[in-house]
Backbone bond lengths (Angstrom), bond angles and torsions (degrees), N, CA, C in turn:
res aa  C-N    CA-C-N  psi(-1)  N-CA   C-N-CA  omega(-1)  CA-C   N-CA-C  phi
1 X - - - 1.445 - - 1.529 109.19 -
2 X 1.113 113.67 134.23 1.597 129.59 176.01 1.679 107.26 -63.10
3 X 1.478 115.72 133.70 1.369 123.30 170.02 1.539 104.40 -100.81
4 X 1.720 96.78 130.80 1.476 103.32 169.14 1.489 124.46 -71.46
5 X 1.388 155.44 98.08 0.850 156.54 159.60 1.545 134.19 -73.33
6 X 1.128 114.79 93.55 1.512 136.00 -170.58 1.312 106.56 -74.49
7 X 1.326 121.41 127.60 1.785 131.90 -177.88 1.400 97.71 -127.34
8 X 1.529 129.06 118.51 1.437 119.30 145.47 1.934 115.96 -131.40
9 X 1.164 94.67 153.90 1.774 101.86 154.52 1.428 106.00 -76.29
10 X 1.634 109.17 154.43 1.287 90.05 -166.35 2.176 79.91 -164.89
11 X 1.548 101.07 131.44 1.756 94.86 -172.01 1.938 89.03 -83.29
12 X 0.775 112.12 -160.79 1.507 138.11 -158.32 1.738 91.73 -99.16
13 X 1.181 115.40 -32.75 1.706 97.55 177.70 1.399 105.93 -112.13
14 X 1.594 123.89 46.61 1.241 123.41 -176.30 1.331 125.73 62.79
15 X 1.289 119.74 11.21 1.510 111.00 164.72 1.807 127.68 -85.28
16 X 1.525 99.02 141.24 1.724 99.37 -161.70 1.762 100.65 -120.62
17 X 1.559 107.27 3.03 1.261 95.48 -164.63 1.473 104.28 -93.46
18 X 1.920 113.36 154.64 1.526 105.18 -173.98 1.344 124.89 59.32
19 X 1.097 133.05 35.38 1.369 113.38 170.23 1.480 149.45 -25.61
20 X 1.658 81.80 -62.15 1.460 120.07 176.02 1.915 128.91 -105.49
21 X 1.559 102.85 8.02 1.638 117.61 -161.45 1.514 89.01 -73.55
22 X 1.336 114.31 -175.68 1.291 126.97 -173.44 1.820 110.24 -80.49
23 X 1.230 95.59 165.03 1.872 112.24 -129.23 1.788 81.69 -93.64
24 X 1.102 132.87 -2.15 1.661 157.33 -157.44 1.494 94.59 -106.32
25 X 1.580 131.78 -51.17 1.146 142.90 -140.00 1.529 103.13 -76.64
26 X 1.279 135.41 140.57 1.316 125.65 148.17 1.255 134.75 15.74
27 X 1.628 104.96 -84.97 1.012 135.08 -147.19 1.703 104.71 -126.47
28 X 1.413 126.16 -31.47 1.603 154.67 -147.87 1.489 96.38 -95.32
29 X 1.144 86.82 120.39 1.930 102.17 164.32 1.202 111.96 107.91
30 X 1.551 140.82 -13.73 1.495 116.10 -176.21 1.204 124.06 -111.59
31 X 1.814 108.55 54.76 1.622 109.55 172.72 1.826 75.57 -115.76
32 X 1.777 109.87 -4.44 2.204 93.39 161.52 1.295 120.72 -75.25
33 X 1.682 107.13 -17.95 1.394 112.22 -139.96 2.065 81.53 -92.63
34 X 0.850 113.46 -14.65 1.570 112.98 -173.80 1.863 103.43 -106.69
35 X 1.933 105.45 152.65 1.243 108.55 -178.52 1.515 110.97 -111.19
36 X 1.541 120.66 113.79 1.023 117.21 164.42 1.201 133.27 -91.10
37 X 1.346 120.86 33.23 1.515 138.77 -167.55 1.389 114.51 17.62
38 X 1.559 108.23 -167.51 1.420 117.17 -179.13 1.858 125.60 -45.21
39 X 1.737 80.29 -53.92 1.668 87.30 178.32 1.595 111.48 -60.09
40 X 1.426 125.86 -38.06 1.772 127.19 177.63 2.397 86.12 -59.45
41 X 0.731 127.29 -70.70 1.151 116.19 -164.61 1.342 113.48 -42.70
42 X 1.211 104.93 -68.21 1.968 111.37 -175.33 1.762 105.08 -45.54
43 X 1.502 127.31 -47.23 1.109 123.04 139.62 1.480 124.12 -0.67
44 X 1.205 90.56 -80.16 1.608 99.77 -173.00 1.561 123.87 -63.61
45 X 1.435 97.72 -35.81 1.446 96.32 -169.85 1.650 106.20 -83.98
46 X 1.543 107.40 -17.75 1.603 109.55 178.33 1.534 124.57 -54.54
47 X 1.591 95.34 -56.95 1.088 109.12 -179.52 1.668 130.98 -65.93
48 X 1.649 103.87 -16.34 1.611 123.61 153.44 1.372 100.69 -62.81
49 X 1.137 105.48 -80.17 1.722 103.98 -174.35 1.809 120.92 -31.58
50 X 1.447 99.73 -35.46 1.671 94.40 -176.28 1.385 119.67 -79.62
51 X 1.558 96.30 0.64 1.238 94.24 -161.63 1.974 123.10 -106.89
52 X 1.522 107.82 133.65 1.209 101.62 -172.71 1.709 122.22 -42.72
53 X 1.560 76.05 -56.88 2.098 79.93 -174.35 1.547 92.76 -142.24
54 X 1.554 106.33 -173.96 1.870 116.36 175.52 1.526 104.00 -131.48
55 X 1.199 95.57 122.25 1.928 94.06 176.13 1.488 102.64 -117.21
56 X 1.615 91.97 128.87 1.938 100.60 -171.97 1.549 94.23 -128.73
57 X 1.233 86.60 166.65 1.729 114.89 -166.33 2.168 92.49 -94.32
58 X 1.044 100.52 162.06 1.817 102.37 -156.74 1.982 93.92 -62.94
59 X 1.290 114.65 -41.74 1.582 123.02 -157.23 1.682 95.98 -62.64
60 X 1.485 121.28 -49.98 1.286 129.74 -177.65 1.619 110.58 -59.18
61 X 1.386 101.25 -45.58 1.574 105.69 -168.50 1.622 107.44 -60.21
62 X 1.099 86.45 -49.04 1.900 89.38 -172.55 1.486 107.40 -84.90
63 X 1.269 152.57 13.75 1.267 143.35 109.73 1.890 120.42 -50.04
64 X 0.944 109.80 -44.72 1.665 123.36 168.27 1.329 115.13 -45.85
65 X 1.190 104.91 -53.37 2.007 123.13 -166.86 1.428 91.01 -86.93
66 X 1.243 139.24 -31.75 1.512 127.03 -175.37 1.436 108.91 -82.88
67 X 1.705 116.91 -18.53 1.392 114.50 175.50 1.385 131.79 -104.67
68 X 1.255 110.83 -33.27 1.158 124.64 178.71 1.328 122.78 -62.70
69 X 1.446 113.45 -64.36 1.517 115.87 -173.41 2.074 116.18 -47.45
70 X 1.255 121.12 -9.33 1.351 125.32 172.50 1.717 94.95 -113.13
71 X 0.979 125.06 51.08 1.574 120.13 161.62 1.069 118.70 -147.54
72 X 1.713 116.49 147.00 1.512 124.43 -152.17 1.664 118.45 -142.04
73 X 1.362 130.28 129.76 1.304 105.03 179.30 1.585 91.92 -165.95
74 X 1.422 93.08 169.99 1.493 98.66 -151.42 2.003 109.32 -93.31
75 X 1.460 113.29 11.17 1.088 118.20 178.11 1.928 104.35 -108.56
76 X 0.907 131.05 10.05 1.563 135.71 -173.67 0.883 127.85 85.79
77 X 1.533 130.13 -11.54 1.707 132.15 -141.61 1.683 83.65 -74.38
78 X 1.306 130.68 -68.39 1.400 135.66 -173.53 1.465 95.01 -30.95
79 X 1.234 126.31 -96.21 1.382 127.88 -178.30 1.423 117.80 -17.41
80 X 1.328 132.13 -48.47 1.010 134.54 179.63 1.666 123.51 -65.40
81 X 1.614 100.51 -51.99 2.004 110.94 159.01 1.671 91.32 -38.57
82 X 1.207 104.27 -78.41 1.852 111.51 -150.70 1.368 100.87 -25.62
83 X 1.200 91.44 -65.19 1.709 126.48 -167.23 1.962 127.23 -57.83
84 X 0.881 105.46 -25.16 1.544 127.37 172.21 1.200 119.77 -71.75
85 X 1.345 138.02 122.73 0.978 153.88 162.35 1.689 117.98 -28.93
86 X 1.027 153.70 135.61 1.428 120.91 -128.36 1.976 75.59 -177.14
87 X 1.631 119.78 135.71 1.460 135.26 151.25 1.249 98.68 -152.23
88 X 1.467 95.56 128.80 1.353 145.08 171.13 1.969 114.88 -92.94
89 X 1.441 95.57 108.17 1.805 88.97 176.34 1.524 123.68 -105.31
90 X 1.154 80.89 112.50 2.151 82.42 178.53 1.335 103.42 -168.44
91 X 1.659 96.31 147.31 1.511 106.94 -179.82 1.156 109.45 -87.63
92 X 1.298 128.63 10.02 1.613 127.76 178.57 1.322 116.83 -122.12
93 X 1.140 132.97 -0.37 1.396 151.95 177.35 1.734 102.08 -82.64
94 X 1.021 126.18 98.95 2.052 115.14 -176.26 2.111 96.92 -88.36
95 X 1.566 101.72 -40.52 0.938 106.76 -159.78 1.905 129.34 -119.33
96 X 1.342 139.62 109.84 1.190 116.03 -168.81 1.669 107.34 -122.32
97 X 1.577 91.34 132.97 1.489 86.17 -167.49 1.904 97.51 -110.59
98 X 1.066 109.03 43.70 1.493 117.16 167.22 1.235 117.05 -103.39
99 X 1.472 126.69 123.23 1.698 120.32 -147.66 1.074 100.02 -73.54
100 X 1.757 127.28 155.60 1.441 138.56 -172.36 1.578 112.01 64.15
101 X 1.007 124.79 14.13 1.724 130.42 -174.76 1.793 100.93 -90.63
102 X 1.176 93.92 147.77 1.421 112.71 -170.49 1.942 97.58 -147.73
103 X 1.564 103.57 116.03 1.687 114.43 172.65 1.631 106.34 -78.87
104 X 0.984 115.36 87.42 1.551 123.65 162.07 2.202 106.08 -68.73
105 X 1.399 107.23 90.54 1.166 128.06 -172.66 1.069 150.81 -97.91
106 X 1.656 101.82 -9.59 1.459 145.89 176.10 1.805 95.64 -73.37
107 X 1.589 90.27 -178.15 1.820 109.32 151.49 1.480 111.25 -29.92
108 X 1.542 120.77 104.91 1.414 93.88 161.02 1.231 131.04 -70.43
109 X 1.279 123.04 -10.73 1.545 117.17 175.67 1.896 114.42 -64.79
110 X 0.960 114.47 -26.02 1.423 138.54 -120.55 2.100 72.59 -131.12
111 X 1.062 120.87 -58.06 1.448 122.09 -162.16 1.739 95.56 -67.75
112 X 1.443 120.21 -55.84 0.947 122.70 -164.62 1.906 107.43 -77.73
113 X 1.430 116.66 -55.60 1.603 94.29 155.59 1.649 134.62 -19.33
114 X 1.454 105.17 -59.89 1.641 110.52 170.45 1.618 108.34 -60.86
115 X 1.035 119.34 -36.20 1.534 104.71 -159.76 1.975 86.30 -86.28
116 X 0.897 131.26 -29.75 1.513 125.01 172.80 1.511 112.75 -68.87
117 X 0.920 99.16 -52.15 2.277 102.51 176.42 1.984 93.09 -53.82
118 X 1.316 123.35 -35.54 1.120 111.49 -173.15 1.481 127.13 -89.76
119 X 1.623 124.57 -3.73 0.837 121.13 176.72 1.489 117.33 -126.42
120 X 1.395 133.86 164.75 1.476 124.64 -160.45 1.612 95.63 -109.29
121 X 1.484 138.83 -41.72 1.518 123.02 176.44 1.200 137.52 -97.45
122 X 1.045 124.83 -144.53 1.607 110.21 -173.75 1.396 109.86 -91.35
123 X 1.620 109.07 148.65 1.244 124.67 -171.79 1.296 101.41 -105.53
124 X 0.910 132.08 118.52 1.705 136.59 -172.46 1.404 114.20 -101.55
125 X 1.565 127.80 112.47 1.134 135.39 149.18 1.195 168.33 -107.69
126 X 1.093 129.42 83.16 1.871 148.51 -159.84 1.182 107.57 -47.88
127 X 1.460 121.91 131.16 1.424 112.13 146.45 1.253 107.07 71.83
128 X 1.627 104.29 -128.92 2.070 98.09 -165.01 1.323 133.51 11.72
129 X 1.079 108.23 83.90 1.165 129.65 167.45 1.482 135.81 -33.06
130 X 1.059 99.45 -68.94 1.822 105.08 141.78 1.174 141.01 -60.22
131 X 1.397 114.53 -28.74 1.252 99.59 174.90 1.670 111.15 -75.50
132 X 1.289 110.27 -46.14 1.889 113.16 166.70 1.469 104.71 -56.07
133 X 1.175 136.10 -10.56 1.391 107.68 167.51 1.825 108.09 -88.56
134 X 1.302 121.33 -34.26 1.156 112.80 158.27 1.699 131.87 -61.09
135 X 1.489 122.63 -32.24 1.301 129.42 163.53 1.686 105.34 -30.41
136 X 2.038 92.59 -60.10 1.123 97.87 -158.05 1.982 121.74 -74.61
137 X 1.565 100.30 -17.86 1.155 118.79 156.70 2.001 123.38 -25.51
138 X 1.927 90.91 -76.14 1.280 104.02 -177.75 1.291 116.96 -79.49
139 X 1.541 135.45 5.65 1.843 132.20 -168.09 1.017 102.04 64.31
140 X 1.560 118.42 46.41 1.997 113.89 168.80 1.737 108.18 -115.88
141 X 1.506 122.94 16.35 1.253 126.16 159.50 1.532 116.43 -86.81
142 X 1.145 116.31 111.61 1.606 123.69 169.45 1.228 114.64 -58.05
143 X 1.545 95.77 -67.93 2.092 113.65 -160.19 1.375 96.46 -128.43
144 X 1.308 111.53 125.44 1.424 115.24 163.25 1.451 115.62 -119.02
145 X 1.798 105.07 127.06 1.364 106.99 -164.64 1.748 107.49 -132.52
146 X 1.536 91.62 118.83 1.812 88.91 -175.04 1.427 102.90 -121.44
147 X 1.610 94.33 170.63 1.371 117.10 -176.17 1.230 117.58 -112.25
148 X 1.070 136.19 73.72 1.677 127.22 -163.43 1.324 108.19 -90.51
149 X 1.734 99.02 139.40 1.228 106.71 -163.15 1.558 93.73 -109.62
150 X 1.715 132.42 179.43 1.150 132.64 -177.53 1.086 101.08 -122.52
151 X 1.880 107.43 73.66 1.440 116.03 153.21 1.510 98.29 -132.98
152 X 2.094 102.71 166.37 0.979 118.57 161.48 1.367 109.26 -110.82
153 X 1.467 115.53 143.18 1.857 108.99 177.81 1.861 102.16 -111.96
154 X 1.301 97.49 -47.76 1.581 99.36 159.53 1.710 101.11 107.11
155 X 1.789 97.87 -19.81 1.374 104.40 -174.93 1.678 92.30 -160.26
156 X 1.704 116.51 151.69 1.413 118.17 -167.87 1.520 98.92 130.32
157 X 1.428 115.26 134.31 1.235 143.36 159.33 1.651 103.26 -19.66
158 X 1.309 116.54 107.45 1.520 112.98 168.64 1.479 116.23 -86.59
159 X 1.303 101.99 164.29 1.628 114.04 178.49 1.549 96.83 -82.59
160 X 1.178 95.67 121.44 2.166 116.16 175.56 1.264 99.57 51.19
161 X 2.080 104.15 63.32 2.113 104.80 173.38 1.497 91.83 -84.71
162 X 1.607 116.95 -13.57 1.533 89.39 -176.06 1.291 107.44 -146.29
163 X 1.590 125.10 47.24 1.503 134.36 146.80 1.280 106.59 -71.64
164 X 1.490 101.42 138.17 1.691 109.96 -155.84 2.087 86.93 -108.97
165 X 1.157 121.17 -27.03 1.568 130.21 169.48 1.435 126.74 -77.48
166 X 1.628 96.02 116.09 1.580 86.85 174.16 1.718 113.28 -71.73
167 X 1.408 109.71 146.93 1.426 107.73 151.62 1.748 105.70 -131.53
168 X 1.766 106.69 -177.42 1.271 113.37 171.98 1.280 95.34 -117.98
169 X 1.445 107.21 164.07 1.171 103.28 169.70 1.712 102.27 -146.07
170 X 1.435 129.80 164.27 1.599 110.92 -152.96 1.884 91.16 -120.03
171 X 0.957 128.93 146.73 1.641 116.44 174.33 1.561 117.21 -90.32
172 X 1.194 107.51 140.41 1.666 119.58 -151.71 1.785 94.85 -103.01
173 X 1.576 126.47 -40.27 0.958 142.20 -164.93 1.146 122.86 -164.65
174 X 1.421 132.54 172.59 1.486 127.58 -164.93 1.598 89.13 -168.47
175 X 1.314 114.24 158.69 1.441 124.44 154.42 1.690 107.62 154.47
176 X 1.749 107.88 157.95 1.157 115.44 -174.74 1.609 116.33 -64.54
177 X 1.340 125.04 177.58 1.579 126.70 174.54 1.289 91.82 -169.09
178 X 1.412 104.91 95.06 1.563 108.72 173.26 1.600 111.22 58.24
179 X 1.133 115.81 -140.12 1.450 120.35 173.09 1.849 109.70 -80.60
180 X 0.959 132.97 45.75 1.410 134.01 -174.55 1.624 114.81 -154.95
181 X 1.137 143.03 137.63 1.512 131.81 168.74 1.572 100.38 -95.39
182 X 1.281 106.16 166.00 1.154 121.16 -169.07 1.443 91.73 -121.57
183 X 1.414 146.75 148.31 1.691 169.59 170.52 1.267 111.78 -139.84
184 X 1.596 111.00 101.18 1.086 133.95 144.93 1.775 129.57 -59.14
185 X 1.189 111.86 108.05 1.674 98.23 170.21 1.249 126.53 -151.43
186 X 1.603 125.07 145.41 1.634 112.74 -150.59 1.657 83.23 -132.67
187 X 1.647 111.95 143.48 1.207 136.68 -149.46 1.874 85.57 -66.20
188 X 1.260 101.32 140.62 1.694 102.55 -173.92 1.432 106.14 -112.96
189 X 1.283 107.84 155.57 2.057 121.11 -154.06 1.434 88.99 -77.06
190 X 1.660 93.76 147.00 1.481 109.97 -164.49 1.225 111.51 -57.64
């Protein structure tokens, strides 16, 4: 069975929205404005690498697919987005023209169960907001792994503003990355 693995940026008062949007925006741009050095990178690119596929919620995907496919760098991470096996959940999405994309279109509760009973490694998920608040809804988050950055926004989309289920979750690891900590945590026995 496939483990769900949850990835977000995340500011210091729980905000997840925009990370990376333009530096003009509200809310957009200051997981640039902070350094998570080498170790925040290797991080990042590991946990792509380990990972079977990425299942995103429709709002994430289509920021993803508009950026990625024209980006290049000399450690793989690009190659690897492009390249990765990739489901997208939404009932309004008919069509994805981002290579390796698959419209999971059904029940999402129900879509993402099947696509986990069907695969054996980790399922990696960015961002979407909704869809991790529903993950976190049904007990379909394994590992939750953040990046906290040392900002306050004061206002911005929180991480689980509208999971209606408590869970626990137990911490696996901890440590700095440049100006950011990194939190490891794997879903803890009932």
């Amino acid at each position: 069975m496939g483990r769900i693995v949850v990835t977000e940026f995340v500011t210091l008062d729980g905000v997840m929205e925009d990370p990376g949007g333009a530096e003009g925006s509200e809310h957009g741009g200051w997981a640039r404005r902070c350094e998570r050095g080498p170790e925040g990178d290797r991080f990042k690119l590991a946990e792509l690498l380990d990972a079977e596929v990425m299942l995103l919620g429709r709002a994430t995907y289509e920021g993803f697919a508009a950026a990625w496919p024209s980006i290049r760098d000399e450690v793989g991470f690009a190659d690897r987005m492009n390249g990765i096996p990739k489901y997208v959940v939404s009932r309004t999405l008919k069509h994805a023209a981002w290579a390796n994309t698959t419209v999971l279109g059904g029940e999402p509760a129900e879509e993402v169960a099947a696509l986990r009973g069907r695969l054996g490694g980790n399922i990696l998920v960015a961002g979407s907001a909704t869809l991790v608040d529903l993950l976190a809804d049904h007990d379909l988050i394994d590992e939750l792994r953040l990046m906290v950055f040392p900002v306050l926004l004061g206002a911005g989309r929180r991480l689980f503003a509208t999971a209606g289920a408590a869970r626990r979750f137990a911490m696996r690891e901890s440590g700095a990355a440049g100006e950011t900590l990194i939190a490891v945590y794997d879903r803890a026995p009932a």
